[in-house]
C-alpha positions as CSV (number, residue, x, y, z in Angstrom):
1,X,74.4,84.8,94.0
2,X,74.1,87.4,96.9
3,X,77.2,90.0,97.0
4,X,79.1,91.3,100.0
5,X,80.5,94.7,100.4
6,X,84.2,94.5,101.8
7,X,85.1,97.8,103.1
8,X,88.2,97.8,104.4
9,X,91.2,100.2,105.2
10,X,93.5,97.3,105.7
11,X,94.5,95.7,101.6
12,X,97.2,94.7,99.8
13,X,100.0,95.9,98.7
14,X,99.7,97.8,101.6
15,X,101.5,95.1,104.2
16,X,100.4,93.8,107.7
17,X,98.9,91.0,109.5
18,X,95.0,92.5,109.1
19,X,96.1,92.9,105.6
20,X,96.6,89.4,105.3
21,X,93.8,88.0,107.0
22,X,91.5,89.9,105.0
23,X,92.9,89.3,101.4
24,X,93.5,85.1,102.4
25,X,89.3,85.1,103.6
26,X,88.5,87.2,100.2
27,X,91.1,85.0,97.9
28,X,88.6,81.7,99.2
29,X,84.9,83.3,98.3
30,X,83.8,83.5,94.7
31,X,84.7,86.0,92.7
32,X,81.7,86.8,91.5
33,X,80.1,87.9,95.5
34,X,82.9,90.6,95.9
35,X,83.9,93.8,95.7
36,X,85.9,95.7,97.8
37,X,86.3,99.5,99.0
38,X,89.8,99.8,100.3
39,X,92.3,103.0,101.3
40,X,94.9,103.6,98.3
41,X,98.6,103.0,98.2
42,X,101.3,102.8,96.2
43,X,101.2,100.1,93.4
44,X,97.4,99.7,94.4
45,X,96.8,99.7,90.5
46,X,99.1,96.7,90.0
47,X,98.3,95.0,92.6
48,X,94.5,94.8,91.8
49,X,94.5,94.2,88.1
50,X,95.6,91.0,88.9
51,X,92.2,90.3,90.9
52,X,89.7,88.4,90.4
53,X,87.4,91.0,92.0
54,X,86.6,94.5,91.7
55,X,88.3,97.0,93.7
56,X,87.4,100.3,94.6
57,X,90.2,102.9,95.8
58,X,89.2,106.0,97.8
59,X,92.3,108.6,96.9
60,X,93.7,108.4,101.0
61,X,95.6,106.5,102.7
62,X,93.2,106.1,105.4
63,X,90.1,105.4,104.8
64,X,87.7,106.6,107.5
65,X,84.1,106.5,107.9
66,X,83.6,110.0,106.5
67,X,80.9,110.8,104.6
68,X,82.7,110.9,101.4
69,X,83.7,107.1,102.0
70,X,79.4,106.7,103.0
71,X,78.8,107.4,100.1
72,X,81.2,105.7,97.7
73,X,80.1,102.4,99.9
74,X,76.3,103.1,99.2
75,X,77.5,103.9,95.6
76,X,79.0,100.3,95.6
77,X,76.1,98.4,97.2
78,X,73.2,100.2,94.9
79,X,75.6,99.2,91.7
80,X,76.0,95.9,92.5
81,X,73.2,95.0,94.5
82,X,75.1,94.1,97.3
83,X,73.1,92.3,100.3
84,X,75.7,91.5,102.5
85,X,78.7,93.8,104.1
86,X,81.9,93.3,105.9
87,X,84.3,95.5,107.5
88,X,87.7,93.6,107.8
89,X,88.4,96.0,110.9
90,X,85.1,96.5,112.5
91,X,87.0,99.9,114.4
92,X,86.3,102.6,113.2
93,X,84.3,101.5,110.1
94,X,81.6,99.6,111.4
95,X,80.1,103.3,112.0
96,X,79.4,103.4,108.5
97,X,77.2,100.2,109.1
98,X,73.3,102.1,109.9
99,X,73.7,103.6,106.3
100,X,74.6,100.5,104.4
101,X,71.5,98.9,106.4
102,X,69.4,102.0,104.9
103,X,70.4,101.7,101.8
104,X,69.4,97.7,101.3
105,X,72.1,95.7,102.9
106,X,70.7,93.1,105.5
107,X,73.5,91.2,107.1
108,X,76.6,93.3,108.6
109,X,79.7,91.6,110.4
110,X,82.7,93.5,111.4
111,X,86.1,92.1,112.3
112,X,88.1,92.4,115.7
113,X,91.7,92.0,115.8
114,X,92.7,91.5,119.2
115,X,93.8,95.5,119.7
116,X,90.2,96.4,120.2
117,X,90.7,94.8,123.9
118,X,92.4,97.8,124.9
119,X,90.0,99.9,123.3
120,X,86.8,98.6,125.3
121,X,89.6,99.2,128.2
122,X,88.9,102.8,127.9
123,X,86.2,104.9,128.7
124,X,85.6,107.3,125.3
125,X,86.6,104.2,122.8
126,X,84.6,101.6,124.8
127,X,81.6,103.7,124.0
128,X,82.8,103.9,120.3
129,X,82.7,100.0,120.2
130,X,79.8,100.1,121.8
131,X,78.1,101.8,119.0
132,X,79.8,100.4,116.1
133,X,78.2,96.6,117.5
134,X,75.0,98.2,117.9
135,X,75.2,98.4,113.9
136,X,76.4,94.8,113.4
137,X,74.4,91.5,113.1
138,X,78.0,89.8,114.1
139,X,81.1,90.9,115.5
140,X,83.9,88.1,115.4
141,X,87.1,87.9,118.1
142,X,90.2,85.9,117.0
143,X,90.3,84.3,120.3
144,X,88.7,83.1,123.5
145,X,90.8,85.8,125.3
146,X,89.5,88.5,123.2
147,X,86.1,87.3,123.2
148,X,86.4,87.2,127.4
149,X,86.9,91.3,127.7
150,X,84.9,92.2,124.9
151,X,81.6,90.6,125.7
152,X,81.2,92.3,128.8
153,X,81.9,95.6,127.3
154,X,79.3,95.1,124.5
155,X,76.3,93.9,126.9
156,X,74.5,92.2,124.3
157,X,74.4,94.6,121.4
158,X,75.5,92.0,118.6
159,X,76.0,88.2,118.4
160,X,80.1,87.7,118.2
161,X,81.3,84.9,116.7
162,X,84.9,83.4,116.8
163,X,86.7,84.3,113.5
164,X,90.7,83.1,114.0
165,X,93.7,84.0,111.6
166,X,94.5,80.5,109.3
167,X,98.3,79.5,107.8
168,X,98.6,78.6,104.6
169,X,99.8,75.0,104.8
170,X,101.0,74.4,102.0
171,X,103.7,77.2,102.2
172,X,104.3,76.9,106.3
173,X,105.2,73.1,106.3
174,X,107.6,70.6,107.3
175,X,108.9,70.2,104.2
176,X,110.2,73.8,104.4
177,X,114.2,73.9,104.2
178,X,116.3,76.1,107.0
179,X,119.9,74.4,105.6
180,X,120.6,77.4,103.3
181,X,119.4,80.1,106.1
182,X,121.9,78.1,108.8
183,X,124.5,78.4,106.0
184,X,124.1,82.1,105.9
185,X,124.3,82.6,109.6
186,X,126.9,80.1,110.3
187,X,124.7,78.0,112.3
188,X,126.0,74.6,111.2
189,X,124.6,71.8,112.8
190,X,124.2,73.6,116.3
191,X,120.7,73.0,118.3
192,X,118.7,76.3,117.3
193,X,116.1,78.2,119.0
194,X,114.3,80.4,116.3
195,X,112.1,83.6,117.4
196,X,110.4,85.6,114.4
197,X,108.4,88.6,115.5
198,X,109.0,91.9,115.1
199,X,111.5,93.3,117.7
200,X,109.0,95.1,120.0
201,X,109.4,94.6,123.7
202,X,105.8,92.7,124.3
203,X,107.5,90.0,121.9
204,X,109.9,88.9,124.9
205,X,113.1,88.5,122.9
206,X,115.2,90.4,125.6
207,X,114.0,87.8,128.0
208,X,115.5,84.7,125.7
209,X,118.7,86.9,125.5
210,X,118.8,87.0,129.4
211,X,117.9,83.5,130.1
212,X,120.4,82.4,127.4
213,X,123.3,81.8,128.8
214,X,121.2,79.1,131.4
215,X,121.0,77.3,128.2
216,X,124.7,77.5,127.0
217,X,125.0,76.2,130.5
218,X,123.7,73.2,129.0
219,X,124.2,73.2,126.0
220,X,127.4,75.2,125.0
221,X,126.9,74.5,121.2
222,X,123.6,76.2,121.1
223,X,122.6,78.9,119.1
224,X,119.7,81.7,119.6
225,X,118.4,82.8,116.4
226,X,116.3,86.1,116.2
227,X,114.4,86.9,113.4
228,X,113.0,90.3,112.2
229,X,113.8,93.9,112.7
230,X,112.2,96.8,114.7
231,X,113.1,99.2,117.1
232,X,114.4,97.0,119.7
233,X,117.4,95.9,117.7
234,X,119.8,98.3,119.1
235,X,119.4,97.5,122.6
236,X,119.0,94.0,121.6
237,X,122.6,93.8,120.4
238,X,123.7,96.0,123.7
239,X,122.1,93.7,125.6
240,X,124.6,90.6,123.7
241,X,127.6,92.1,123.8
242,X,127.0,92.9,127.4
243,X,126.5,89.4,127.9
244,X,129.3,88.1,125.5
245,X,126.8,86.1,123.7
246,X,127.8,87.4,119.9
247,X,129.1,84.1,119.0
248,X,126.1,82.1,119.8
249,X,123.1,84.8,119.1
250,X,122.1,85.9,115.7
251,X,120.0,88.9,114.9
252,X,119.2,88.8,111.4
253,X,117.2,92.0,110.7
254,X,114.1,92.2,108.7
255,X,113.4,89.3,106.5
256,X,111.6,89.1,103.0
257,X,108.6,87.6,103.9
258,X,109.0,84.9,101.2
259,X,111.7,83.3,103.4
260,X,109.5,82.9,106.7
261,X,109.3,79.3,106.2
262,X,113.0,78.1,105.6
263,X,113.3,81.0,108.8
264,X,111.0,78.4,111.5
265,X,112.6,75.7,109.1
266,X,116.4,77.1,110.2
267,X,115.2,76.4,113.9
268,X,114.6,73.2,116.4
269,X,112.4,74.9,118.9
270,X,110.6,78.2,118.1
271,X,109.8,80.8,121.1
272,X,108.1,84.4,121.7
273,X,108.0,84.5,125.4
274,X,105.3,87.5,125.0
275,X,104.1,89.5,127.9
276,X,101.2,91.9,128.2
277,X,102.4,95.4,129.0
278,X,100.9,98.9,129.4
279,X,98.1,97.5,131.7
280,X,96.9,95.3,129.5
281,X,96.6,97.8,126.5
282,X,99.6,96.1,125.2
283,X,98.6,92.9,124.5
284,X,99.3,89.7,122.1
285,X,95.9,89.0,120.5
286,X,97.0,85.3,119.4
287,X,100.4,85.3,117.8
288,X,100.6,83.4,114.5
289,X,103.8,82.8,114.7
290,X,103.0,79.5,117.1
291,X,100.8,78.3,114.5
292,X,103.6,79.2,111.3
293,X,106.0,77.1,113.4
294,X,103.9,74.7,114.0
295,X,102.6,74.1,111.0
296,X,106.4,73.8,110.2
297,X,106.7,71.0,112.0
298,X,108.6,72.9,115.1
299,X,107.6,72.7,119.3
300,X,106.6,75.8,120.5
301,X,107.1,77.8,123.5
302,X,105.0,80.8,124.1
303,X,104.2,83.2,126.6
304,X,101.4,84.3,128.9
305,X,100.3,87.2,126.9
306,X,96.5,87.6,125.9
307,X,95.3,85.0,123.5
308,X,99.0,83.6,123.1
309,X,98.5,80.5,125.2
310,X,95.5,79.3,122.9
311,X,97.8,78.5,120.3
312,X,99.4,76.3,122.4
313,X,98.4,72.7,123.5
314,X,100.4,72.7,126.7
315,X,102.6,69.5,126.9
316,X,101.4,68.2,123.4
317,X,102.5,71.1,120.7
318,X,104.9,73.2,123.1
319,X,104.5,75.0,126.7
320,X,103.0,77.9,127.6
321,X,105.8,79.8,130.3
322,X,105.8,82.5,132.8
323,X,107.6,85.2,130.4
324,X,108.5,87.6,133.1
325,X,111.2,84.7,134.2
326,X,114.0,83.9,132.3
327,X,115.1,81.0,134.5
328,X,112.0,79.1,133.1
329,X,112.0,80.2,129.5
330,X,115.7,78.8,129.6
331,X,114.7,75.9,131.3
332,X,112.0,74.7,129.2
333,X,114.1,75.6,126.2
334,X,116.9,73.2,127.6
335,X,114.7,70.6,128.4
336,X,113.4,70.3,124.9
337,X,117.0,70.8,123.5
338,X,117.8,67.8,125.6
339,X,115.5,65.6,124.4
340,X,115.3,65.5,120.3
341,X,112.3,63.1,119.9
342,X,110.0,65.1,122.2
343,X,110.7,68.2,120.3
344,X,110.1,66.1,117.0
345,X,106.5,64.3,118.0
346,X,105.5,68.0,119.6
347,X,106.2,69.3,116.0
348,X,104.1,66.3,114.6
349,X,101.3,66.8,117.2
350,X,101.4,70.7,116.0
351,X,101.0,69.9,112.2
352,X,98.2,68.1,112.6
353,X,96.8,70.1,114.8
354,X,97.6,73.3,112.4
355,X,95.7,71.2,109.8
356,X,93.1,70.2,111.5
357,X,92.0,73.9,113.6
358,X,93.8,76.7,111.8
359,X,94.2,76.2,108.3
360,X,92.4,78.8,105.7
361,X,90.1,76.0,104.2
362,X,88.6,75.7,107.9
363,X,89.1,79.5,108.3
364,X,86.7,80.3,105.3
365,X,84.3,77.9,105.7
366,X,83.3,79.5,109.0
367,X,83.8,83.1,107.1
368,X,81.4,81.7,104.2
369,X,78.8,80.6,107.7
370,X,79.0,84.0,109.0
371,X,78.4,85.9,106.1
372,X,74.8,84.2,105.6
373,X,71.9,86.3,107.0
C-alpha cells in the first residue's frame, strides 16, 4: 500500500476548525498509509499515543517551511517510503513541495481553507500562492466561492479540486437533546432562535440583536439564543441592555464543544447572518455551522458572506438573507417562527441533504480519489 506524507501545522490537541478537518479526513484512511509531521503543543504526547498512526513533532509551535522541517519531511518520506504527500493547509507549506518531489514523492495536493481568498487578493501573497500551486498536482477549495477567486489568480498552474468540510452525523443529529440546555437558560418552552459562532463581527450576531425586537413584535414570547464567546461579547451585551432585550436574549459564553449538539438541539431556527468585511479579506469560507444545524434537524438562515449561501438550499433547507438589513433577518426569522411545520420539513429536507452531500463518509471518499496519482 502506497503512503502519504501529512505535513501539517494544523493537529490535534491543538483546537480549530483546520484542525478538525484534517484529523476527521486522516481518522477515515488506513492506518497503515499515514504518517504525519505536525507543529508541537501541549499534551501532543497524549494525544498521539492514542493513534493509530505515526506522528512526528517538530519542537515549535509553528511549523514553517524552514529547512529544518525540509528535512525532517524528506527524513519521513525516505523512512517510510512515502509516494504520496499532503499539506492540510497548502499556505505556507506547499513551498516545501519541489523537495518532497526530489526526493521520490510523485503526487502532491495541498489544502485551501477559504482564507487564502484574501491572500490571492494581495499583490506579495498572490504571488506566494502562485508558487506554492506551481509545486502541487492538486490544490482543493472548500467551495464554489473560493474556487471562483482563486482560479483566476492561479492561471492554470495546478488542477484544483473541490474538497468541502463533512459533519459527523452521527453526533450532529436530530436526535440530539436541547431540553437540559433550555433548562439552564431558562428558555422553557419559548420559540428559540440559536446562533453558534464565535462572537466576531463578520458572524452578524449584532444584526439579530438589532432586528430583534421586530420579532418580539411578533412574537413576544421569543427568545434569542447566542452561543459562543469572543471578543464581541462586551459590546454584545451593551448592545441588549441598550435595547432592554435581557429578558429575552441569552449570551451563553464559550461552550465545551461536546455540548454543540444539544446547543442547535436547544434552538427552532438556527442563524449567522454573516457579512463579508475588510474588502472582502474578511470573509466566510462556508460556515459549518449551517450544515451542524442542519444535520440537527434545524432551518437555517444564513448570510451573504463568501461561500455561506452554498450551504443553503434556498427555500428548501433555510434562506439565504441580505445580512446588512435587520428588517429582513427579523422578518424571515418571524416568518418561520410563524409557521412550525415549515421550519420542521426544512429541518427534514436539511438532514437528508447533510447525509446525502456533506457527511465525512462522502468527504473521504473524494479525499481517498484525490490522493491517487
Amino acid at each position: 500500500m502506497s503512503r502519504t506524507l501529512v505535513v501539517t501545522n494544523d493537529f490535534p490537541p491543538r483546537q480549530g476548525g483546520i484542525q478538525t478537518f484534517v484529523a476527521a479526513l486522516l481518522d477515515r484512511r488506513p492506518p497503515d498509509s499515514l504518517v504525519v509531521l505536525a507543529s508541537d503543543h501541549p499534551g501532543s504526547a497524549e494525544h498521539d499515543a492514542g493513534l493509530p498512526y505515526p506522528v512526528v513533532r517538530r519542537p515549535t509551535g509553528m511549523l514553517l517551511p524552514t529547512r529544518a522541517t525540509a528535512r525532517a519531511a524528506v527524513d519521513l518520506v525516505e523512512r517510510y517510503g512515502c509516494d504520496t504527500a499532503f499539506f492540510g493547509a497548502a499556505a505556507p507549506l506547499g513551498l516545501l513541495a519541489p523537495t518532497l518531489r526530489s526526493a521520490g514523492v510523485r503526487h502532491l495536493v495541498g489544502a485551501t481553507h477559504g482564507h487564502e481568498t484574501g491572500w490571492v487578493a494581495l499583490p506579495g501573497s498572490r504571488q506566494l500562492m502562485q508558487r506554492i500551486a506551481s509545486g502541487l498536482d492538486v490544490l482543493t477549495f472548500i467551495t464554489e466561492y473560493t474556487r471562483a477567486r482563486l482560479a483566476p489568480a492561479l492561471d492554470g498552474r495546478t488542477r484544483l479540486a473541490q474538497l468541502s468540510p463533512g459533519v459527523d452525523v452521527e453526533r450532529f443529529t436530530p436526535a440530539a437533546d436541547g431540553a437540559a440546555i433550555r433548562r439552564r437558560h431558562g428558555l422553557g418552552e419559548a420559540p428559540v432562535v440559536v446562533c453558534v459562532s464565535r462572537l466576531v463581527p463578520r458572524k452578524g450576531q449584532d444584526v439579530l440583536v438589532e432586528g430583534w425586537p421586530q420579532v418580539l413584535a411578533r412574537h413576544p414570547g421569543a427568545r434569542l439564543l447566542l452561543v459562543g464567546g469572543g471578543p464581541d461579547e462586551g459590546s454584545l451585551r451593551r448592545a441588549v441592555a441598550a435595547r432592554g432585550l435581557e429578558r429575552s436574549v441569552v449570551l451563553t459564553g464559550a461552550v465545551d464543544a461536546a455540548e454543540l449538539p444539544a446547543h442547535y438541539a436547544a434552538g427552532d431556527v438556527f442563524a449567522m447572518p454573516c457579512r463579508t468585511r475588510r474588502a472582502g479579506l474578511d470573509v466566510e469560507g462556508l460556515g459549518m455551522v449551517f450544515l451542524e444545524a442542519a444535520a440537527c434537524g434545524r432551518p437555517v438562515v444564513a448570510g451573504t458572506s463568501g461561500g455561506a449561501p452554498e450551504a443553503v438550499q434556498e427555500g428548501v433547507t433555510g434562506h439565504v438573507v441580505d445580512p446588512r438589513s435587520a428588517t429582513a433577518v427579523a422578518t424571515t426569522l418571524a416568518d418561520l417562527l410563524d409557521d412550525p411545520a415549515r421550519a420542521r420539513a426544512m429541518g427534514a429536507a436539511g438532514r437528508a441533504w447533510v447525509e446525502q452531500r456533506w457527511s465525512w463518509t462522502t468527504i473521504a471518499e473524494t479525499f481517498a480519489d484525490l490522493l491517487e496519482p
